[in-house]
Every structure is written in structure tokens, then in C-alpha cells.
C-alpha atoms as an extended CHARMM CRD file, in Angstrom:
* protein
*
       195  EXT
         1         1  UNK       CA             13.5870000000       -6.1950000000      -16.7810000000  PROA      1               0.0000000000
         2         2  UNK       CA             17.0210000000       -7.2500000000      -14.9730000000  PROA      2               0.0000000000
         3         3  UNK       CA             17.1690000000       -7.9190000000      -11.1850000000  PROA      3               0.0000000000
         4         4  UNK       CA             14.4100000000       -8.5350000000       -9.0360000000  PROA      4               0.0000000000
         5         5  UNK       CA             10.9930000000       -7.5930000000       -8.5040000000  PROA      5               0.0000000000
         6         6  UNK       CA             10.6350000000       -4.3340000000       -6.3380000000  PROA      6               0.0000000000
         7         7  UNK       CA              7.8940000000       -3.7250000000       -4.1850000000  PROA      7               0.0000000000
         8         8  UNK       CA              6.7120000000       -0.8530000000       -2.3210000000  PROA      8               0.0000000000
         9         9  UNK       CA              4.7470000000       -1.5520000000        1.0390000000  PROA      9               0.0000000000
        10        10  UNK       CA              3.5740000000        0.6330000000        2.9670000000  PROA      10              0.0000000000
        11        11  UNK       CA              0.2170000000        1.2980000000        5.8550000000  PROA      11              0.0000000000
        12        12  UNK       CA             -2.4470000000        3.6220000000        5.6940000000  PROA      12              0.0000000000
        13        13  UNK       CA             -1.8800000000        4.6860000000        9.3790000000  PROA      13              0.0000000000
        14        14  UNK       CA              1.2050000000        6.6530000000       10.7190000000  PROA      14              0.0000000000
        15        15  UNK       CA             -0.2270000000        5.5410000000       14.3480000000  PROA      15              0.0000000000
        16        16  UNK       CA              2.6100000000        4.4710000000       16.7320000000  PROA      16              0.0000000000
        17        17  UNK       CA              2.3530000000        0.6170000000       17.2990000000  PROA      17              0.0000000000
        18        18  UNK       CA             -0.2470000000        0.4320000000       14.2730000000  PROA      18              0.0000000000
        19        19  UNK       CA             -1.4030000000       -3.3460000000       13.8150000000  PROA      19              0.0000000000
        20        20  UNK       CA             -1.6400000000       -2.5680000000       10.0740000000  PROA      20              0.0000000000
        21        21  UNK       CA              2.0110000000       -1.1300000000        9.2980000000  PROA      21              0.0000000000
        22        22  UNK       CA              2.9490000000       -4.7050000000       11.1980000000  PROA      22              0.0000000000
        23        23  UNK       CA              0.6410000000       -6.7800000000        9.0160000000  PROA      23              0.0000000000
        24        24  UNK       CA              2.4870000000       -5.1900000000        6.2380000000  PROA      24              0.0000000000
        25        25  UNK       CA              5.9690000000       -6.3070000000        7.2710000000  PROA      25              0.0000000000
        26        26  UNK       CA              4.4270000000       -9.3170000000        7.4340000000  PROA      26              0.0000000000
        27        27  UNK       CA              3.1120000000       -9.1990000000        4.1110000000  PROA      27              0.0000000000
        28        28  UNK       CA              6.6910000000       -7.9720000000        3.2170000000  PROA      28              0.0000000000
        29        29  UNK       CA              8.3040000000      -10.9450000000        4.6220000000  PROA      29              0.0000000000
        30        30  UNK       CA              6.2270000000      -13.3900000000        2.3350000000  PROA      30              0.0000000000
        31        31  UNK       CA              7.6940000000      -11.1070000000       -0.8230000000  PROA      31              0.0000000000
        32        32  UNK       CA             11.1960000000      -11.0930000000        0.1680000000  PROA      32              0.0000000000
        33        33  UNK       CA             10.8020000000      -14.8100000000        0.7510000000  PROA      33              0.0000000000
        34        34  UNK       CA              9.6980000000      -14.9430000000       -3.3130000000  PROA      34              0.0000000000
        35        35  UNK       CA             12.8840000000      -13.1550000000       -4.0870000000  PROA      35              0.0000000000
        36        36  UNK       CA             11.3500000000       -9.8000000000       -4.2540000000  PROA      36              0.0000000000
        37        37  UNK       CA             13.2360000000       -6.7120000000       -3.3480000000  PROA      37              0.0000000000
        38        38  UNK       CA             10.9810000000       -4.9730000000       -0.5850000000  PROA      38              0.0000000000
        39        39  UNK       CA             11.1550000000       -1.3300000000        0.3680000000  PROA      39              0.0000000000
        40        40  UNK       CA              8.8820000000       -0.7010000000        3.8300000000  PROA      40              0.0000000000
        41        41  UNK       CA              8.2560000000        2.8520000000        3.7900000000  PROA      41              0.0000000000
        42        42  UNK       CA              6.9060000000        4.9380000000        6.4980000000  PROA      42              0.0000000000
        43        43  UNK       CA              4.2940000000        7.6860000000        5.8010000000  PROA      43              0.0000000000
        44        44  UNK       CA              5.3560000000        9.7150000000        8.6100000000  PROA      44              0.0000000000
        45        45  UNK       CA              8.4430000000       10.1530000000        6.8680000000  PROA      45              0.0000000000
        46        46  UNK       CA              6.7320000000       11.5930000000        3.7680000000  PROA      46              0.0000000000
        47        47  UNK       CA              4.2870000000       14.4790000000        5.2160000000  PROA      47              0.0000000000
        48        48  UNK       CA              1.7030000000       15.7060000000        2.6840000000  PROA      48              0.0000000000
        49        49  UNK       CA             -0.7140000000       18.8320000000        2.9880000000  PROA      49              0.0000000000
        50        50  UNK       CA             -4.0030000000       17.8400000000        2.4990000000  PROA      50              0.0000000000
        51        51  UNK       CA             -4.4230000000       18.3460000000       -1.1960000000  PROA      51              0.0000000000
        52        52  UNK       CA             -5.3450000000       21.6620000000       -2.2070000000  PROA      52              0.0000000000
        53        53  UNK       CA             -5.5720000000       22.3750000000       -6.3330000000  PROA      53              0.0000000000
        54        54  UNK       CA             -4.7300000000       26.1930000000       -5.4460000000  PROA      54              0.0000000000
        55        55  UNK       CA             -1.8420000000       25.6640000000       -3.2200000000  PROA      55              0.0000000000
        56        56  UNK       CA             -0.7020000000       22.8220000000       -6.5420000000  PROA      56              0.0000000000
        57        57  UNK       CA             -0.8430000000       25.5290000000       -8.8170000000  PROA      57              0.0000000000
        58        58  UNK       CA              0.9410000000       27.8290000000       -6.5400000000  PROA      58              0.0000000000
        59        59  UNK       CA              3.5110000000       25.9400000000       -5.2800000000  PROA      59              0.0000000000
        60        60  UNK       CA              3.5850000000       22.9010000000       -7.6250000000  PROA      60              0.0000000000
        61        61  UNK       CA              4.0500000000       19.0000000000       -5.7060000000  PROA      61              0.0000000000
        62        62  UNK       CA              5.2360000000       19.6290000000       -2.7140000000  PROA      62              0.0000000000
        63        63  UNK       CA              8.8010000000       17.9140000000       -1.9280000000  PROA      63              0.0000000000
        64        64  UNK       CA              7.6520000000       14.8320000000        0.2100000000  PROA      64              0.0000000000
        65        65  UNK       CA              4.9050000000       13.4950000000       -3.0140000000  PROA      65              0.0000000000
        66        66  UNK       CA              7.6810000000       14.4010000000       -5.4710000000  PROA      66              0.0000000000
        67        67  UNK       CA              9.8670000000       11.8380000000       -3.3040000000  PROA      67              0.0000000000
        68        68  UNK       CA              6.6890000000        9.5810000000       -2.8820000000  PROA      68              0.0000000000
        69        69  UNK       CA              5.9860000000        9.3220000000       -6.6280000000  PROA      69              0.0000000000
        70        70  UNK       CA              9.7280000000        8.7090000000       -7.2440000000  PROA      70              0.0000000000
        71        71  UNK       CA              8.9070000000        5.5580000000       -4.7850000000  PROA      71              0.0000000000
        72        72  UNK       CA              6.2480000000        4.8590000000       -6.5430000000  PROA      72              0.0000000000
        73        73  UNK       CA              7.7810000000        4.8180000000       -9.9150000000  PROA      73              0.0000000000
        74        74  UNK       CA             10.7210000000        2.5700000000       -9.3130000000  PROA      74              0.0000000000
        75        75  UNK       CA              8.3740000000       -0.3970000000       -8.0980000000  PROA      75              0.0000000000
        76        76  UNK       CA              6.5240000000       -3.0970000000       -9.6320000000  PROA      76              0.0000000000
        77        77  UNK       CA              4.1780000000       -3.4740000000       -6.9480000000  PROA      77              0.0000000000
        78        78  UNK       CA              2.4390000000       -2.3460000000       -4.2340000000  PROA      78              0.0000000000
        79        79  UNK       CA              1.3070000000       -3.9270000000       -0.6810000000  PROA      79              0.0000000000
        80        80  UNK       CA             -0.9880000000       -1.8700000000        1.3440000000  PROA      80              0.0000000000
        81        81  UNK       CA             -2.1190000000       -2.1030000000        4.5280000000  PROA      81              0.0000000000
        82        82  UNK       CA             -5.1250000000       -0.0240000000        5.4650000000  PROA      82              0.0000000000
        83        83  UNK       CA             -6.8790000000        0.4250000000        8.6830000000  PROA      83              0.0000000000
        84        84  UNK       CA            -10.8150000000        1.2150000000        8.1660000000  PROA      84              0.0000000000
        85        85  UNK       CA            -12.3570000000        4.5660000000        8.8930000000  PROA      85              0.0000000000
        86        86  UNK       CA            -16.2190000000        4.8410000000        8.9470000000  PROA      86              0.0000000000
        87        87  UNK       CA            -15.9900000000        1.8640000000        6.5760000000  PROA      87              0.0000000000
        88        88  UNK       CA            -13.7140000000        3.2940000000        3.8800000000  PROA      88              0.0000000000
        89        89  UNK       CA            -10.1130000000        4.5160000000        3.2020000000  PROA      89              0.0000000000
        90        90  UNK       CA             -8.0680000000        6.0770000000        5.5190000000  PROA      90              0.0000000000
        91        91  UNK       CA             -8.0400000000       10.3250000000        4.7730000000  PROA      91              0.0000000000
        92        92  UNK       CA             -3.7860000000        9.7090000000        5.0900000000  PROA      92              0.0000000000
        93        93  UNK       CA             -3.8770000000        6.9740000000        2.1670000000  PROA      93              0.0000000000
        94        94  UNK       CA             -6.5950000000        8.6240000000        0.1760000000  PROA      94              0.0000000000
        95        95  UNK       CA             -4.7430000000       12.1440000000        0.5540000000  PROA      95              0.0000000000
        96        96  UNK       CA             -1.3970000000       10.4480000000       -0.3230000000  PROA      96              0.0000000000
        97        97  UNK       CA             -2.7970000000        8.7900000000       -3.8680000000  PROA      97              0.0000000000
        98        98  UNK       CA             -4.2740000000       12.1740000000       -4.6020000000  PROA      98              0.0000000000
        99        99  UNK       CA             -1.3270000000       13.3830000000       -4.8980000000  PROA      99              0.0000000000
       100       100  UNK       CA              0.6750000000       10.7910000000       -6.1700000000  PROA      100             0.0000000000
       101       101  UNK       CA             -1.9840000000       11.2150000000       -9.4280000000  PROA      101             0.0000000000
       102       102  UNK       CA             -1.2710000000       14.5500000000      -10.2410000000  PROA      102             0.0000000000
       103       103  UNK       CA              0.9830000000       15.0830000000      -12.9530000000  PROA      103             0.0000000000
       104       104  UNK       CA              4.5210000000       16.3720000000      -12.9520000000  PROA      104             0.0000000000
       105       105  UNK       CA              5.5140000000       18.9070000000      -14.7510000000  PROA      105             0.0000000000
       106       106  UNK       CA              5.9410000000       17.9080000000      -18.3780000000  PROA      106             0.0000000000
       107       107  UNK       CA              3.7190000000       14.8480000000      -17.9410000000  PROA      107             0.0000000000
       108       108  UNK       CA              0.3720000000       14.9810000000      -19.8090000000  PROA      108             0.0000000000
       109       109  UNK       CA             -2.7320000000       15.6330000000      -17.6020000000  PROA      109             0.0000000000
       110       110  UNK       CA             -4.5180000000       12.5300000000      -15.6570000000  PROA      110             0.0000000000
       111       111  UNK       CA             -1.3050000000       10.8440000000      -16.9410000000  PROA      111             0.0000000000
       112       112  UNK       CA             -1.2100000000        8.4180000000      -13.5200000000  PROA      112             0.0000000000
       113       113  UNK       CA              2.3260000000        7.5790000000      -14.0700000000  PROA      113             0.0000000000
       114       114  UNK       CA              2.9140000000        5.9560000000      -10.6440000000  PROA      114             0.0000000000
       115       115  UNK       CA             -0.1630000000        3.3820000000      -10.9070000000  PROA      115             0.0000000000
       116       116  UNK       CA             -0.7820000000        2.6570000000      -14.5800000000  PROA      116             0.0000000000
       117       117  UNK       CA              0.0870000000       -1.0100000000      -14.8210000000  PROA      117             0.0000000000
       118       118  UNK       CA              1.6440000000       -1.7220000000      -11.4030000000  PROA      118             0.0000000000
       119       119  UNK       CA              0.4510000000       -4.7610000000       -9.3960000000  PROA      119             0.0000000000
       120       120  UNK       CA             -0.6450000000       -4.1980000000       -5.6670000000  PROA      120             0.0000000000
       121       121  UNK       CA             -2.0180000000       -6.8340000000       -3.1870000000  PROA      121             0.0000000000
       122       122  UNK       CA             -4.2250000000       -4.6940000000       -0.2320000000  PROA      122             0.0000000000
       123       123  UNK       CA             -5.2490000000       -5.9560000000        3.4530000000  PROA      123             0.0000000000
       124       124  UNK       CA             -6.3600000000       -4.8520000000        6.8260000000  PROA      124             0.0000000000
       125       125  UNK       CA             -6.7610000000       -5.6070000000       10.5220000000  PROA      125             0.0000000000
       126       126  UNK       CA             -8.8960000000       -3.9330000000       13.0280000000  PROA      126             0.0000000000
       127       127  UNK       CA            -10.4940000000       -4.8960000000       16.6480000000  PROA      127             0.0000000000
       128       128  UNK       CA            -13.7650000000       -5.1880000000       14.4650000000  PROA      128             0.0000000000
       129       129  UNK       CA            -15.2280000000       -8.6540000000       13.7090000000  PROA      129             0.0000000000
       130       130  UNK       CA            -14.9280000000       -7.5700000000        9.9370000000  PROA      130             0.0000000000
       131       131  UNK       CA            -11.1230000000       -7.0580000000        9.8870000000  PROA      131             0.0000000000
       132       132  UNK       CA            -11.4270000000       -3.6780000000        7.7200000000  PROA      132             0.0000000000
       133       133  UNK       CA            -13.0020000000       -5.8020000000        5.2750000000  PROA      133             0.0000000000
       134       134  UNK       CA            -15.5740000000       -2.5890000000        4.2060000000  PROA      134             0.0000000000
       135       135  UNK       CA            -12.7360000000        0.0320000000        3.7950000000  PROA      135             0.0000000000
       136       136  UNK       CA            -10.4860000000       -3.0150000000        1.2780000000  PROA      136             0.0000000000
       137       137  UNK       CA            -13.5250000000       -2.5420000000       -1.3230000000  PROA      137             0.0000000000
       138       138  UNK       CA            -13.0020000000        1.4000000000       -1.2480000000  PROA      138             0.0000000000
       139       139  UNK       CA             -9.2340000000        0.6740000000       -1.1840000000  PROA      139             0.0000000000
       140       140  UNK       CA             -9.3870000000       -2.2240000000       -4.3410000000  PROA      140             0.0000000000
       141       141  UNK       CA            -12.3430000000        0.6530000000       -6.4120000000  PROA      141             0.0000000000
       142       142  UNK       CA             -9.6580000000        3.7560000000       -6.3500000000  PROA      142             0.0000000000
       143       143  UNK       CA             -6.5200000000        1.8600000000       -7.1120000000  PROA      143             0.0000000000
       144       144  UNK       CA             -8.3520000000       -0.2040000000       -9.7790000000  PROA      144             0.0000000000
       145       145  UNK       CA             -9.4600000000        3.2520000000      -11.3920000000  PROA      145             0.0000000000
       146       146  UNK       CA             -6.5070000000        4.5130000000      -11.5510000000  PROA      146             0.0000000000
       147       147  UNK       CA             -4.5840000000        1.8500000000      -13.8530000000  PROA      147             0.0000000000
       148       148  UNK       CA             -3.4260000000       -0.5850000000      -10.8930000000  PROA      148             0.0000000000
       149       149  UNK       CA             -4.2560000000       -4.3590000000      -11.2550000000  PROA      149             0.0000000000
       150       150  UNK       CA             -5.1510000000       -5.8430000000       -7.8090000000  PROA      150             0.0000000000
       151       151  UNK       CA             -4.6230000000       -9.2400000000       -7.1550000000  PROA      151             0.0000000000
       152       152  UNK       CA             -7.6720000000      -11.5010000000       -6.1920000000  PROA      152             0.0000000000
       153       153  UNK       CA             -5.9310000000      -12.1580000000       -2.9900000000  PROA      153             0.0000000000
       154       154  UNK       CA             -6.1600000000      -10.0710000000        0.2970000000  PROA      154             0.0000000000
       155       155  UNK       CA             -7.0570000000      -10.2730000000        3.9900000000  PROA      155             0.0000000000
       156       156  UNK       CA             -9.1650000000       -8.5210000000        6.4070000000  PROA      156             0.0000000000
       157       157  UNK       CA             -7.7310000000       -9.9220000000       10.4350000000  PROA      157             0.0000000000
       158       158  UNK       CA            -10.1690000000       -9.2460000000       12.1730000000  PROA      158             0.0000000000
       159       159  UNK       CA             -9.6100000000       -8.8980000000       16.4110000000  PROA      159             0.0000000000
       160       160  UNK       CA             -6.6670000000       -6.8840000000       15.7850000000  PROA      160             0.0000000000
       161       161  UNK       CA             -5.4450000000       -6.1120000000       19.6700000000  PROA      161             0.0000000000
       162       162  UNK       CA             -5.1590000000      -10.1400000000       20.6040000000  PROA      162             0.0000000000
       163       163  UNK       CA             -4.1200000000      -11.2010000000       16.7710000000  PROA      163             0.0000000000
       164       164  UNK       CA             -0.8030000000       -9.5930000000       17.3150000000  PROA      164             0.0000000000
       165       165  UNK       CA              2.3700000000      -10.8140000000       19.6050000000  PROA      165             0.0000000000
       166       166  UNK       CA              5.0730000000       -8.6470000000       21.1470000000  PROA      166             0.0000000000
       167       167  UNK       CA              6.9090000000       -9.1420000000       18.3580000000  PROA      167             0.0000000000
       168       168  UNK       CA              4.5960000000       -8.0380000000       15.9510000000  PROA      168             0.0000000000
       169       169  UNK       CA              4.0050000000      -11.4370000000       14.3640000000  PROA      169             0.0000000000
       170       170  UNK       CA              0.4420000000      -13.0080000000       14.1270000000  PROA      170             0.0000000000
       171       171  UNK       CA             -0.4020000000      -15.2620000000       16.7530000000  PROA      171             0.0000000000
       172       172  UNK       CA             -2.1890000000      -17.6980000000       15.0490000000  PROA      172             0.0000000000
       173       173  UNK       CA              0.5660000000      -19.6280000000       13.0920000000  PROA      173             0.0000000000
       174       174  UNK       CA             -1.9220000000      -20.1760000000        9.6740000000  PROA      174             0.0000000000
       175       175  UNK       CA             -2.8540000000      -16.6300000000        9.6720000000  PROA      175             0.0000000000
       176       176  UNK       CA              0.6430000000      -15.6040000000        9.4910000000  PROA      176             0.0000000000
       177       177  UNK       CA              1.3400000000      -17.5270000000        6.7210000000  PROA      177             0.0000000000
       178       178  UNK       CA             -1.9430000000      -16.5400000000        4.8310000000  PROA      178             0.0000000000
       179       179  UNK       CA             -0.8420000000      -12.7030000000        4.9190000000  PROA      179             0.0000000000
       180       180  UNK       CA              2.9590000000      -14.1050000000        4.3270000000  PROA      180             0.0000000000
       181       181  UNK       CA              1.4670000000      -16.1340000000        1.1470000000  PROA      181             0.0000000000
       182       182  UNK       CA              0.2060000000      -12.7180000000       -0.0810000000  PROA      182             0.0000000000
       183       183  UNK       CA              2.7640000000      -10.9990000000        0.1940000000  PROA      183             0.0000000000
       184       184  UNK       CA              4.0460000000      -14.3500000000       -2.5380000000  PROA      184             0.0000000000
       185       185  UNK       CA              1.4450000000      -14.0830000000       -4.4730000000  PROA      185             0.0000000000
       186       186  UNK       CA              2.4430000000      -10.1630000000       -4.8960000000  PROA      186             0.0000000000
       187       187  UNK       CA              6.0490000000      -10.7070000000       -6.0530000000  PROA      187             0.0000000000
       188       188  UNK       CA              5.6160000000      -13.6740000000       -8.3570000000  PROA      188             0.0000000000
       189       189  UNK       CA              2.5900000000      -11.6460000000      -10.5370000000  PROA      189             0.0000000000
       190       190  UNK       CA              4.7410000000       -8.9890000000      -10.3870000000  PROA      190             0.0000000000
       191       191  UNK       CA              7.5690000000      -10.7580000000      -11.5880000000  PROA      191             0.0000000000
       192       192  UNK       CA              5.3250000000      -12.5200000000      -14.0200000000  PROA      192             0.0000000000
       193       193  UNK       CA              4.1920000000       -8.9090000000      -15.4510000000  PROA      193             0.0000000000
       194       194  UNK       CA              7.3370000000       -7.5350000000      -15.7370000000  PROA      194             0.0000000000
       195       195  UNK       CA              9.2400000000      -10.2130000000      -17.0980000000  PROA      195             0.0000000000
């Protein structure tokens, strides 16, 4: 592979102000800092249906996933950021990889183009004293099933409406550069897998 590392990082929450799409830029920081080439991404900006096998077969993959998977595609890596729901997955992230699995046309079934041997490092923040911890294991299960290798590394920031300054840095000085050092940790595997 020539040129750097490219990684994809985006949040599981299209929420305005979300503490998790900043924890992500964060996270982004620490991989552009390792040389990687970072593209933040926005989910708003990709609107899916939720999925719906009939209106696949009807319509085929709607513009915004064929756009998404393109994303997807041209990456090594992934870093997520996920906000917990009922202690699991967001239904926005979880609809999103849905669709993202399906094949194109001319692919062969279940052929998970977009995930099979990419790299992704995952993490959360909430006002919870668990961070989103539960939801990361839900999160780290479906990507690993689906042909992504997750890194060891991740974080779950717990306190999420004081962690944060108006600048949407952390705070606390070594907890910035824990989620920056993942974000490290990300690009060099990454680069390390695709070399």
C-alpha cells in the first residue's frame, strides 16, 4: 500500500453537541498525530431508512449506504464512538452496519466487503458512572462477527457532561491523551496490517 493509513471515524449519535462525536475527534487527533490520514464523517450527512429487506429488494441500497460503503471501503480503519442505549448499540450505528453488510450488486451474498479485515478501535462517554462501557461489548461482538479486528484498546469516560470543556477537549489532561493514544494505537496497527 502507498501513502498513508486512512481512517474512517465516525459517532453513533447524530445529537447536536454529542460528547461522543467530540471524543471521536479526539480520538482522531491521536491518528493524525501517527501520520494517519483521518476522514471525520457525520451520520447526519448520510440518512439511512431503517433497514427493510423488502424495500432492498425493491429499491436496491439506497444512495446515502452506497456512499457510506464507498467510505467504508477506501479505509483501513475504523474509530467509533458510541453512546449507550439500554446498555447496547445505538439503533443509528446498528441500522447503519446493517446496511453497510448487504451486498452490492455483483458482490457474492454475506460478502461483508466494507469490514472483512479492517482494523477499528471503539469507545464511549456517557453521564453514567460506567462510561458506555455495557453498549462497547455489543459494539466490539457485531464488528468482530463481521470480519473486523478490534484492537484491545478502548475507553468508556464516564461523567460525560463535566468531562468535556467548551472546546470540546477532555478536561482532565491524562484522559485526553488516553483517548488521543487510541486513536495511535489505531493508525500504527493499521499501518502495520496494511503494509
Amino acid at each position: 500500500m502507498t501513502g498513508s493509513t486512512k481512517i474512517l471515524a465516525f459517532a453513533g449519535s447524530t445529537r447536536k453537541g454529542s460528547f461522543n462525536q467530540q471524543l471521536v475527534k479526539i480520538a482522531a487527533a491521536g491518528a493524525e498525530k501517527a501520520g494517519a490520514e483521518v476522514t471525520v464523517i457525520d451520520f447526519k450527512d448520510y440518512p439511512m431508512p431503517l433497514y427493510n429487506q423488502d424495500l432492498e429488494a425493491e429499491q436496491g441500497l439506497p444512495a446515502s449506504v452506497l456512499a457510506f460503503k464507498d467510505l467504508l471501503k477506501s479505509h483501513q480503519g475504523f474509530l467509533i464512538a458510541c453512546p449507550e442505549y439500554n446498555s447496547s448499540i445505538t439503533p443509528l450505528l446498528k441500522n447503519a452496519i446493517d446496511w453497510a453488510s448487504r451486498s452490492e450488486p455483483g458482490e457474492p451474498p454475506l460478502a461483508l466487503t466494507c469490514f472483512k479485515g479492517k482494523v477499528a478501535a471503539i469507545m464511549a462517554t456517557s453521564p453514567g458512572g460506567l462510561g458506555g462501557l455495557r453498549g462497547l461489548v455489543h459494539v466490539r461482538s457485531i464488528l468482530e462477527n463481521i470480519g473486523v479486528i478490534v484492537i484491545p484498546e478502548q475507553k468508556a469516560l464516564p461523567g460525560s457532561y463535566q468531562a468535556f470543556n467548551d472546546q470540546g477537549q477532555l478536561s482532565d489532561e491524562k484522559q485526553q491523551d488516553g483517548v488521543m493514544a487510541i486513536g495511535q494505537r489505531l493508525a500504527e496497527v493499521a499501518t502495520k496490517l496494511n503494509a
